[in-house]
N, CA, C and O of each residue as an XYZ file, in Angstrom:
692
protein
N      53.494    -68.332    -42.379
C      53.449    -67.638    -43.664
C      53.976    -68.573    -44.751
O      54.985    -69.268    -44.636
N      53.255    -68.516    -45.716
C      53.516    -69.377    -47.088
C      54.427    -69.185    -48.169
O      54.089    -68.520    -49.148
N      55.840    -69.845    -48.050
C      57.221    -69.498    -48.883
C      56.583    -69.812    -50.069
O      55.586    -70.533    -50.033
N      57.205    -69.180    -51.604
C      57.137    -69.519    -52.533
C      57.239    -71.200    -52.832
O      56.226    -71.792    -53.203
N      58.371    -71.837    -52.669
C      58.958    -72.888    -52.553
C      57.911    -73.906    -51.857
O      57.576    -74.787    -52.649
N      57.326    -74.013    -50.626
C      56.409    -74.633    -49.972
C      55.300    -74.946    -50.705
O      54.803    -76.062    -50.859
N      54.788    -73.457    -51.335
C      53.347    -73.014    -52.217
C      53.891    -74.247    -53.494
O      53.208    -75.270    -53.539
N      54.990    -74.143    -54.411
C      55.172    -75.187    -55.374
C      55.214    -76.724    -55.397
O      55.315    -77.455    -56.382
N      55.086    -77.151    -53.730
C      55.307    -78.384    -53.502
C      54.192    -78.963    -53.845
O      53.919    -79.937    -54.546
N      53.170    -77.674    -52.812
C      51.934    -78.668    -52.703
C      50.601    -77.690    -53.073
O      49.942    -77.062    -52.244
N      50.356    -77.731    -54.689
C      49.255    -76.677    -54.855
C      48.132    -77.018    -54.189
O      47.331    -76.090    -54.296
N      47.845    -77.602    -53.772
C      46.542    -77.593    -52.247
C      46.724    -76.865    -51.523
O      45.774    -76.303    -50.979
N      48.295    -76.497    -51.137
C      48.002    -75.096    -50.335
C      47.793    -74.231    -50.703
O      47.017    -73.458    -50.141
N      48.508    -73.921    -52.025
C      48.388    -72.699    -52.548
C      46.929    -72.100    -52.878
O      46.703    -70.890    -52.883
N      45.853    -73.206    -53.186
C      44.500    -73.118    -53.511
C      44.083    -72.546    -52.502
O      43.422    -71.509    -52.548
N      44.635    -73.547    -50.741
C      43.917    -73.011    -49.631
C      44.048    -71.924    -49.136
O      43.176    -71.658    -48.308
N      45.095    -70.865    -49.373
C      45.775    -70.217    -48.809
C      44.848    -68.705    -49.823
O      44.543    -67.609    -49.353
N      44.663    -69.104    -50.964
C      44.319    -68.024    -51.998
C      42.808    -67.947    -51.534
O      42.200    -66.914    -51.816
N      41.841    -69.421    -50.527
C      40.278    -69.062    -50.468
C      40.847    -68.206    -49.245
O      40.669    -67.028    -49.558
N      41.262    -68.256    -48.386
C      41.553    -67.548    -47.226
C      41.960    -65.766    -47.431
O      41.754    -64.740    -46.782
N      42.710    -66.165    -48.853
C      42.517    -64.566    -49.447
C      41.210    -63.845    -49.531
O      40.909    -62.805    -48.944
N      40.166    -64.860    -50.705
C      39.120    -64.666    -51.047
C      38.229    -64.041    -49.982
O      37.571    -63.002    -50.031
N      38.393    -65.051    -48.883
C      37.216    -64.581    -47.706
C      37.600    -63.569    -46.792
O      36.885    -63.183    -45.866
N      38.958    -63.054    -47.109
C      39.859    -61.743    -46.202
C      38.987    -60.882    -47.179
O      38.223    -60.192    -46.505
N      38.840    -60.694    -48.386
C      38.053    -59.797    -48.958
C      36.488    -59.776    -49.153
O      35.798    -59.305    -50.057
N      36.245    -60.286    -48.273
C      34.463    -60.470    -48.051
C      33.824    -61.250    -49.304
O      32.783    -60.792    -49.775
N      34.379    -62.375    -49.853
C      33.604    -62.660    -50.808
C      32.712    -63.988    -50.307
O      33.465    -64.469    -49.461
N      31.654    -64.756    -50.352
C      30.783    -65.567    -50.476
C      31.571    -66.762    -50.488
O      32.674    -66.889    -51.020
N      30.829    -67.753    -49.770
C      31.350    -69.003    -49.572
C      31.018    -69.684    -51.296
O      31.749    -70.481    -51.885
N      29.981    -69.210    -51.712
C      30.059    -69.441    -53.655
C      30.626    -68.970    -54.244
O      31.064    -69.620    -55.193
N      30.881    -68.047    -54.166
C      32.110    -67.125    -54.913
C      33.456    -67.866    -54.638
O      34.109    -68.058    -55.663
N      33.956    -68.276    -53.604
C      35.285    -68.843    -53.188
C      35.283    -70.579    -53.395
O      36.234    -71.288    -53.068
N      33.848    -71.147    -54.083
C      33.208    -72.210    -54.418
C      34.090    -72.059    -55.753
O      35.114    -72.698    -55.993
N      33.529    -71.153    -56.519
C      33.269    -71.011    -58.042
C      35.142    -70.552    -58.318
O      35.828    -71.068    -59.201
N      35.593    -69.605    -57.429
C      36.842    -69.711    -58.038
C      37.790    -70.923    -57.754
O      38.822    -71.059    -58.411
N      37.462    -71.734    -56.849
C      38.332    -72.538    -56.910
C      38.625    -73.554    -57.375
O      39.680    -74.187    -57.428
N      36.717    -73.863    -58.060
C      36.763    -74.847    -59.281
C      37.514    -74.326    -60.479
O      38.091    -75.144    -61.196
N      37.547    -73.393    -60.686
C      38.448    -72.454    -61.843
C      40.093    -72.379    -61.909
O      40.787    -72.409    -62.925
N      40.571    -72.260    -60.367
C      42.125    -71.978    -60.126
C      42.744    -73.923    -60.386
O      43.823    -74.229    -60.893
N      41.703    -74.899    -59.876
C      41.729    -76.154    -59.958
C      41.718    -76.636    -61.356
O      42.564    -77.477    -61.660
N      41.150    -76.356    -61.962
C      40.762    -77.065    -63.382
C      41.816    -75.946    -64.010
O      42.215    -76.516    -65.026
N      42.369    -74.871    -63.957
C      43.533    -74.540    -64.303
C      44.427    -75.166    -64.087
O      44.865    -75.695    -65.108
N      45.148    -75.471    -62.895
C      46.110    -76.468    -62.661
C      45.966    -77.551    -63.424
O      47.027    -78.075    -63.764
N      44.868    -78.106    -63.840
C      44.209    -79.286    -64.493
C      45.449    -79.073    -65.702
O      46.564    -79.538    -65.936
N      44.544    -78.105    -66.276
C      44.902    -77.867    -68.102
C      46.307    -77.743    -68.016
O      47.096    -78.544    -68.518
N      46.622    -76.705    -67.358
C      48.161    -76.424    -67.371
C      49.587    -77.323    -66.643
O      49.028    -78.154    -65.927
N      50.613    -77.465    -66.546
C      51.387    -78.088    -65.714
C      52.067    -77.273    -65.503
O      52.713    -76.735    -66.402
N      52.169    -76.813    -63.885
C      52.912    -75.970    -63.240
C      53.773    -76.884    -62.571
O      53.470    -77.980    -62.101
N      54.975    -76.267    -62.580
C      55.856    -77.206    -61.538
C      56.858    -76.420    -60.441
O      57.352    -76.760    -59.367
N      56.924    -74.810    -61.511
C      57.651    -73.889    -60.583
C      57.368    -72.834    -60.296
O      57.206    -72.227    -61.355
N      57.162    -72.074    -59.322
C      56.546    -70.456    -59.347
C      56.918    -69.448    -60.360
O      56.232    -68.439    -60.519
N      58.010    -69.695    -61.066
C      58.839    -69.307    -62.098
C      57.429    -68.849    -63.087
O      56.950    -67.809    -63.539
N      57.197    -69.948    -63.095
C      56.245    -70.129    -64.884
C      54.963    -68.832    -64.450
O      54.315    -68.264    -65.329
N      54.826    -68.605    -63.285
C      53.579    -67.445    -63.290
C      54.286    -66.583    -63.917
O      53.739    -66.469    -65.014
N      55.085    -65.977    -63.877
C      55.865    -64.999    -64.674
C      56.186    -65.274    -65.744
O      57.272    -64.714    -65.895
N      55.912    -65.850    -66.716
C      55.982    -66.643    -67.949
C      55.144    -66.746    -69.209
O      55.439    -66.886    -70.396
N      53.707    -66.599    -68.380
C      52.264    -66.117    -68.673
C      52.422    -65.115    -69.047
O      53.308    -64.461    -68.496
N      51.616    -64.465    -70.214
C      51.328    -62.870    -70.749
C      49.688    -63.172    -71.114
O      49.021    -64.206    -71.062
N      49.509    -62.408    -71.328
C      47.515    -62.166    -72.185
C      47.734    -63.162    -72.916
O      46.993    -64.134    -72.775
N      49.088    -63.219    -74.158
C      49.013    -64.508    -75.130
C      48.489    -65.665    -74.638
O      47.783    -66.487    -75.224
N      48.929    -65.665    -73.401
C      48.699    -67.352    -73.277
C      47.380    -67.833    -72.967
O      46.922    -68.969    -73.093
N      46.652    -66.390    -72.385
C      46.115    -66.378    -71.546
C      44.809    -66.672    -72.871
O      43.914    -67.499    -72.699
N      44.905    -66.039    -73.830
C      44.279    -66.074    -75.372
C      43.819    -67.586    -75.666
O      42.758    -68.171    -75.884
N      45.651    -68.017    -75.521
C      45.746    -69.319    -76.033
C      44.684    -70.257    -75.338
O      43.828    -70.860    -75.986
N      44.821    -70.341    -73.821
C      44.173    -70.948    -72.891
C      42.143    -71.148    -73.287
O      41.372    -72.106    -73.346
N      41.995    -69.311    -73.508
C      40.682    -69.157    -73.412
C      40.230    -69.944    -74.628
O      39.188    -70.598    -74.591
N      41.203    -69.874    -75.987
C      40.594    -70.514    -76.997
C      40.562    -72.059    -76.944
O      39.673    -72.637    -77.569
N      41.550    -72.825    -76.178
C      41.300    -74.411    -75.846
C      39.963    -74.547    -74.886
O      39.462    -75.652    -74.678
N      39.602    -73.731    -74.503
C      38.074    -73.559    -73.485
C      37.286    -74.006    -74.454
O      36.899    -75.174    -74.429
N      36.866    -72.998    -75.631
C      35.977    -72.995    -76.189
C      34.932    -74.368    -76.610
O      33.710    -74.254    -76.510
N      35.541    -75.568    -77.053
C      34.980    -76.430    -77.423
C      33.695    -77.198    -75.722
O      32.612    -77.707    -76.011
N      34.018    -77.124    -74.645
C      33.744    -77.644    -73.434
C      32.707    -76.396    -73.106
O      31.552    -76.795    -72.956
N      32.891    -74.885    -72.954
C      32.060    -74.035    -72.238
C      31.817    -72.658    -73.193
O      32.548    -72.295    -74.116
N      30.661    -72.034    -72.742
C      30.323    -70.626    -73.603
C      31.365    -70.011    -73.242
O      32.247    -70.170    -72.399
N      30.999    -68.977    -74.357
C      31.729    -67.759    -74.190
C      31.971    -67.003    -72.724
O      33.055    -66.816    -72.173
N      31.081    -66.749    -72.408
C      30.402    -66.137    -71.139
C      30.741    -67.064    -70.440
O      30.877    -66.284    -69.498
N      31.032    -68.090    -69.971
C      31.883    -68.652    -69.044
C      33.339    -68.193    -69.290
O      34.010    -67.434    -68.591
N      33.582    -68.638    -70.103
C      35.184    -68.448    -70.326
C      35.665    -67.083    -69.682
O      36.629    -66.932    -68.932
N      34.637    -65.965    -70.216
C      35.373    -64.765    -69.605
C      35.002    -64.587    -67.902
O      35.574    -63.714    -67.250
N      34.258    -65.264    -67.443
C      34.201    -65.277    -66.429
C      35.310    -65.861    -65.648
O      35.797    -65.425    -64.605
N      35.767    -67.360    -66.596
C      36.811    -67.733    -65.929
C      38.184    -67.090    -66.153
O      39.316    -67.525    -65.940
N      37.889    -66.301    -66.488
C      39.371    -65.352    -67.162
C      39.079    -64.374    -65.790
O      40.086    -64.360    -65.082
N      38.065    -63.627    -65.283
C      37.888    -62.431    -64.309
C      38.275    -63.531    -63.216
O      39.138    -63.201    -62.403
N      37.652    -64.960    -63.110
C      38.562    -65.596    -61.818
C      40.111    -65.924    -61.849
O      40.802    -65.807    -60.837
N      40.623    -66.344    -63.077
C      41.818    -66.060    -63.146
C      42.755    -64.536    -63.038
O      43.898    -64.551    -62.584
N      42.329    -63.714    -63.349
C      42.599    -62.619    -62.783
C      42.790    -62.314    -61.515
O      43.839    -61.909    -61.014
N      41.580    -62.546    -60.890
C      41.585    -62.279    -59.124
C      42.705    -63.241    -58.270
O      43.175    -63.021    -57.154
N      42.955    -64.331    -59.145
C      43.871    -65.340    -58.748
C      45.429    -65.096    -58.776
O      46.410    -65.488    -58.145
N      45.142    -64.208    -59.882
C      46.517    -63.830    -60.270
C      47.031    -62.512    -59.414
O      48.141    -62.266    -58.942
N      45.964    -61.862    -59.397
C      46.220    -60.482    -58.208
C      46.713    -60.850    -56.760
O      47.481    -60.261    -55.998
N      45.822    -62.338    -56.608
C      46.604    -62.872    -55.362
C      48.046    -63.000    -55.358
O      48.711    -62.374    -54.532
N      48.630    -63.829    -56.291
C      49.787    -63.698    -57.089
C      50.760    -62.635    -56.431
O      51.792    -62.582    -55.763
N      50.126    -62.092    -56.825
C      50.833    -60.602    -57.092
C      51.056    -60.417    -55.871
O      52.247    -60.426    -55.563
N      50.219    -60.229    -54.948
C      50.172    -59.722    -53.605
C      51.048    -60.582    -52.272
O      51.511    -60.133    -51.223
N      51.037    -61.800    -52.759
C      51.612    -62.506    -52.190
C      53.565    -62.709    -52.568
O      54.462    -63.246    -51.918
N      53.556    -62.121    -53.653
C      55.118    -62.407    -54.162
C      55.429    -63.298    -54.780
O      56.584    -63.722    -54.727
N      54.525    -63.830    -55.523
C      54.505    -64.945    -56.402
C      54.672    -65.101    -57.651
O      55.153    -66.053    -58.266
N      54.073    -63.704    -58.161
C      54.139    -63.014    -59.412
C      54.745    -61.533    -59.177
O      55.114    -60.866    -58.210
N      54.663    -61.393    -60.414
C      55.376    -59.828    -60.918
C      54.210    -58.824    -61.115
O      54.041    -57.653    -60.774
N      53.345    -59.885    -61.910
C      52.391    -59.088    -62.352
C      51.219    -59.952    -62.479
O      51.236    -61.156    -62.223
N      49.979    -59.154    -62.970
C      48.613    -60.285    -63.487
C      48.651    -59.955    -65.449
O      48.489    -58.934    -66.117
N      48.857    -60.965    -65.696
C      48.676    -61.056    -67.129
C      47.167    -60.874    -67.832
O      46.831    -60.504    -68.957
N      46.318    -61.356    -66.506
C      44.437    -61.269    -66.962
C      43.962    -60.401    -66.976
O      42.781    -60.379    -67.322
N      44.851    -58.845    -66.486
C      44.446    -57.485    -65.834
C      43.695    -57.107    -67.015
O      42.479    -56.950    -67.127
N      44.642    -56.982    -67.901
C      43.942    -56.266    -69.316
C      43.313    -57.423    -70.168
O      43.560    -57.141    -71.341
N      42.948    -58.033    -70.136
C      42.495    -59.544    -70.690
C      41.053    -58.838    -71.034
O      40.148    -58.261    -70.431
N      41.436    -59.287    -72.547
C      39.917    -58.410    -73.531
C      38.585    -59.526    -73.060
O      38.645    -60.739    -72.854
N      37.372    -58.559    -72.989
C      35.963    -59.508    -72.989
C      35.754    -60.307    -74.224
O      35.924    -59.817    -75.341
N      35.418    -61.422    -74.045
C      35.477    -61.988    -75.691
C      33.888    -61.742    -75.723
O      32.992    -61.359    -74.972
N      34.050    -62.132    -76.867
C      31.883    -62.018    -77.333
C      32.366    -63.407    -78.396
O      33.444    -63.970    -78.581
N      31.124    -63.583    -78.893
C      31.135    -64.966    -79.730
C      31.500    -64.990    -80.976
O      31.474    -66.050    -81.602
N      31.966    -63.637    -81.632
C      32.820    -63.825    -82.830
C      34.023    -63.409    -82.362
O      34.597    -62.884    -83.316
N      34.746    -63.364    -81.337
C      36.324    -64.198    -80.623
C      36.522    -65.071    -80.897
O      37.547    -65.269    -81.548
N      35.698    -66.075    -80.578
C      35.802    -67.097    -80.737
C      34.888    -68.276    -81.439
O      33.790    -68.447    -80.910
N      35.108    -68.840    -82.204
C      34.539    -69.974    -82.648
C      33.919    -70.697    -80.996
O      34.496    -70.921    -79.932
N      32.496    -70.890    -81.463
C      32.167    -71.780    -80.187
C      30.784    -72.676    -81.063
O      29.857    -72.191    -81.711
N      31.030    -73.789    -80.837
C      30.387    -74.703    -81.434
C      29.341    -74.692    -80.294
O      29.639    -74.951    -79.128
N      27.738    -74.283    -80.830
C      26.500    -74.890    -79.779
C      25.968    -76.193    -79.682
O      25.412    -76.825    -80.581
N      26.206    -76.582    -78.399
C      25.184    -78.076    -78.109
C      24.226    -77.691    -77.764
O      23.973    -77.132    -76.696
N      22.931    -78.160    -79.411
C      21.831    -78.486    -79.262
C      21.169    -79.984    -79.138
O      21.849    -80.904    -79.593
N      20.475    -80.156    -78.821
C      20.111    -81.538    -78.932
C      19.123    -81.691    -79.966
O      18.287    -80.809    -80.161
N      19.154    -82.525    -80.497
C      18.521    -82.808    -81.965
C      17.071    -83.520    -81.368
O      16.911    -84.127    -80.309
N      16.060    -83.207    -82.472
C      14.340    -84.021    -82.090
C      14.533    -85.335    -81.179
O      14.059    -85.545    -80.063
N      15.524    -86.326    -82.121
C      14.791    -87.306    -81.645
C      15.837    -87.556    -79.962
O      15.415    -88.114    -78.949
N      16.805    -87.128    -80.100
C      17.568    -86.913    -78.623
C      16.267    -86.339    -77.535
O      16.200    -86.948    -76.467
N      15.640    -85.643    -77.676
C      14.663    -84.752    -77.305
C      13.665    -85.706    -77.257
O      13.259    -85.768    -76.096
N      12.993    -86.596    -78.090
C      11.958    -87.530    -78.086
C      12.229    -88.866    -76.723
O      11.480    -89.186    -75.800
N      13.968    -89.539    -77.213
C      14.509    -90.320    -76.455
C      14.434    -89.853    -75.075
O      14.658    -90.787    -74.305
N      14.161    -88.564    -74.381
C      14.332    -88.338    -73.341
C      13.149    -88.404    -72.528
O      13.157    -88.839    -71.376
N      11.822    -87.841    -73.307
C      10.808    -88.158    -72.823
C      10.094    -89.191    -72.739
O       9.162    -89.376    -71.956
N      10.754    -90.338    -74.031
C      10.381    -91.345    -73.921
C      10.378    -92.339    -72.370
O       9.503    -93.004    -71.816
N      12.059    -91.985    -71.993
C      12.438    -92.650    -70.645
C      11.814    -91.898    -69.546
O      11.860    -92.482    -68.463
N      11.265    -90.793    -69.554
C      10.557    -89.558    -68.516
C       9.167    -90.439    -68.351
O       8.613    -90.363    -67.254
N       8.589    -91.246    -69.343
C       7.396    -92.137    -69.362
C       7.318    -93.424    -68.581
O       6.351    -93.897    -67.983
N       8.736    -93.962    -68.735
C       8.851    -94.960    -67.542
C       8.917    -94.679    -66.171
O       8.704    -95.587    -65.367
N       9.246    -93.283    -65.707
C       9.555    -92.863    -64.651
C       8.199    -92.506    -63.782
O       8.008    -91.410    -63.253
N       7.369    -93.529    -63.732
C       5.863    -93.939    -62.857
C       5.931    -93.477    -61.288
O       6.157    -94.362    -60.463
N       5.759    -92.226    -60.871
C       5.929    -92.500    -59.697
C       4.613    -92.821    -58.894
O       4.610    -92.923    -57.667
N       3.697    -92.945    -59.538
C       2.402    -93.498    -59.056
C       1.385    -93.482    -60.254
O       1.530    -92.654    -61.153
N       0.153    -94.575    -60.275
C      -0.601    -94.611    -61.160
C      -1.193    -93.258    -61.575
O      -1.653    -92.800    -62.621
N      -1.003    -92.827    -60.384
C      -1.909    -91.213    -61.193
C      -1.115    -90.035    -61.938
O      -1.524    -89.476    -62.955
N       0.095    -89.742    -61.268
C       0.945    -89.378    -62.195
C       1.003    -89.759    -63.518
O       1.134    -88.891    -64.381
N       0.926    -90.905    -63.804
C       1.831    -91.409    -65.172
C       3.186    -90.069    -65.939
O       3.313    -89.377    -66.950
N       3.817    -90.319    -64.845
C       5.243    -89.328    -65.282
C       5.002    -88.090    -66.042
O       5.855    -87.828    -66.891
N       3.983    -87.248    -65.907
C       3.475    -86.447    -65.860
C       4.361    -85.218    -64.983
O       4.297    -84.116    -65.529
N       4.802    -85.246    -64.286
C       5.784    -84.192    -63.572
C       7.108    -84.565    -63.790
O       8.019    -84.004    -63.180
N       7.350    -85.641    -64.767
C       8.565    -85.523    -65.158
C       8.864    -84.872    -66.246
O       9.867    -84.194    -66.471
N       7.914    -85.109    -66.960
C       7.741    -84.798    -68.688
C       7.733    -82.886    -68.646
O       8.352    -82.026    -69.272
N       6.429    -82.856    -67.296
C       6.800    -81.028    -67.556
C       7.818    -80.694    -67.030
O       8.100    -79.545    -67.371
N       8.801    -81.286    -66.102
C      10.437    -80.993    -66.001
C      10.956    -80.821    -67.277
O      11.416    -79.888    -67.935
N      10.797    -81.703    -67.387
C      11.814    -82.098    -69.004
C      11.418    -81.117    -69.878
O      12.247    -80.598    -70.625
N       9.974    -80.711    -69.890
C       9.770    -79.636    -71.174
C       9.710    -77.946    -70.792
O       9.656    -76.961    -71.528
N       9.750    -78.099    -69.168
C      10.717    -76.170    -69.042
C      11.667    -76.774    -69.125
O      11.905    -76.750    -70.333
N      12.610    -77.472    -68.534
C      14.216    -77.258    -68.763
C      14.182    -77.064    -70.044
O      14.243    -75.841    -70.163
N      14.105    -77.648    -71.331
C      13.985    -77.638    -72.605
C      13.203    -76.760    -73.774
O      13.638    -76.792    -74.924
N      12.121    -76.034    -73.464
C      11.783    -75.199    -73.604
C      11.673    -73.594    -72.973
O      11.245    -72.597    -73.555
N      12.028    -73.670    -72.057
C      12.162    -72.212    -71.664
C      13.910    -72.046    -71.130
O      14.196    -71.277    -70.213
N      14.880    -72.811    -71.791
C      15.800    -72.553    -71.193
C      16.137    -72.569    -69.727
O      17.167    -71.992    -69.378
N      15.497    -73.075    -68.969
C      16.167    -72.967    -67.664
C      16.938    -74.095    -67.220
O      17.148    -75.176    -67.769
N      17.442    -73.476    -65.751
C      18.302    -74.138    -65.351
C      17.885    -75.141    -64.434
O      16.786    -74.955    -63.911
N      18.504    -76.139    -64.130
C      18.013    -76.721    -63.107
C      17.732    -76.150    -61.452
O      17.029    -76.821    -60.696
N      18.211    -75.163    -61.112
C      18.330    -74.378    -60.101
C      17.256    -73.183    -60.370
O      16.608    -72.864    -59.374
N      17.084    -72.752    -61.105
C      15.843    -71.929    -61.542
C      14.743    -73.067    -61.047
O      14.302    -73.259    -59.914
N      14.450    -73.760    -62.300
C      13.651    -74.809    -61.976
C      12.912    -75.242    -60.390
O      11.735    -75.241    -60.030
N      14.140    -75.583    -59.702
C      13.729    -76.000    -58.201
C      13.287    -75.008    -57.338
O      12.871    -75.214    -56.198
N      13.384    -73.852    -57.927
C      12.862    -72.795    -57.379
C      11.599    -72.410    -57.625
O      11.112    -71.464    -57.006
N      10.855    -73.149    -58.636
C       9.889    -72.370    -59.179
C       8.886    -72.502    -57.921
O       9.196    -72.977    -56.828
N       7.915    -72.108    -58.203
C       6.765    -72.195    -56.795
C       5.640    -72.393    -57.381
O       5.737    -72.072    -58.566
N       4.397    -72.852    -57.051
C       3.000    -73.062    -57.737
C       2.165    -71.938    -58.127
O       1.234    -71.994    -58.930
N       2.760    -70.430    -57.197
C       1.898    -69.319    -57.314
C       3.086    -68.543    -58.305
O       2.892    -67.344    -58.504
N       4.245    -69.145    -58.905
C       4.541    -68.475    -60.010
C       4.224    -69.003    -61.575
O       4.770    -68.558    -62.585
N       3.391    -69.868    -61.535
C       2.815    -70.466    -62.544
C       1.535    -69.876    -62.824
O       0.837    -69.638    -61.839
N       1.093    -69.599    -63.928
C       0.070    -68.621    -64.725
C      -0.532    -69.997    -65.872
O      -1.381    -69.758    -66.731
């Protein structure tokens, strides 16, 4: 069993110990993916050094935190990473680590919360890309022709790259 004191030495355990939570509650090997890039890149931002400081945290900070997000990720991430910080923090809780979860009541932001600057890419960023999509020959008959229509769904229809690789030939019209 995992002492407070032990958990502060070495947050690798504490990470490992919280997916082992995760998957005690039936969640997805992506789900326990996705929070732990979140509980990680928290540790990132923040400097923890004593179990103390979880109790230290209120919503304020938690405010504070979401608004240093903003410039790097959407909105809609952020509060997502706020519902994984939450679940993280419930671990917290459950384990004797915390008092409480500060993320419990942690408001949904929408995009006038927060200032969030959009990365668009400008024409000729957009031109520069297909330009190099033209060198990318993978045979005379191609002439980068399946790169270029990569490049112009990702870019025009918004998708993702994972959408994308999914698409199939009989979902094309």
């Amino acid at each position: 069993k995992l002492k407070v004191v032990d958990i502060m030495m070495n947050k690798d355990m504490l990470i490992n110990d919280y997916m082992v939570y995760l998957a005690t509650l039936g969640k997805s090997k992506e789900t326990q993916r996705s929070y732990k890039t979140c509980v990680k890149r928290f540790f990132n931002d923040i400097d923890i050094e004593d179990a103390k400081e979880f109790n230290e945290m209120n919503t304020e900070f938690f405010l504070d935190y979401a608004n240093s997000l903003r410039e790097e990720i959407t909105v809609a991430t952020i509060n997502k990473h706020m519902k994984q910080l939450s679940s993280f923090y419930q671990y917290l809780v459950v384990k004797g680590i915390a008092n409480s979860n500060p993320c419990y009541k942690f408001p949904k932001l929408n995009n006038n919360d927060i200032e969030f600057k959009e990365k668009v890419m400008s024409k000729d960023e957009v031109k520069s890309i297909l330009k190099v999509a033209d060198t990318f020959k993978v045979s005379d008959f191609r002439n980068g022709l399946r790169d270029k229509t990569i490049i112009y769904l990702l870019l025009n229809c918004g998708l993702r790259i994972g959408e994308l690789s999914r698409i199939e030939i009989q979902d094309i019209d």
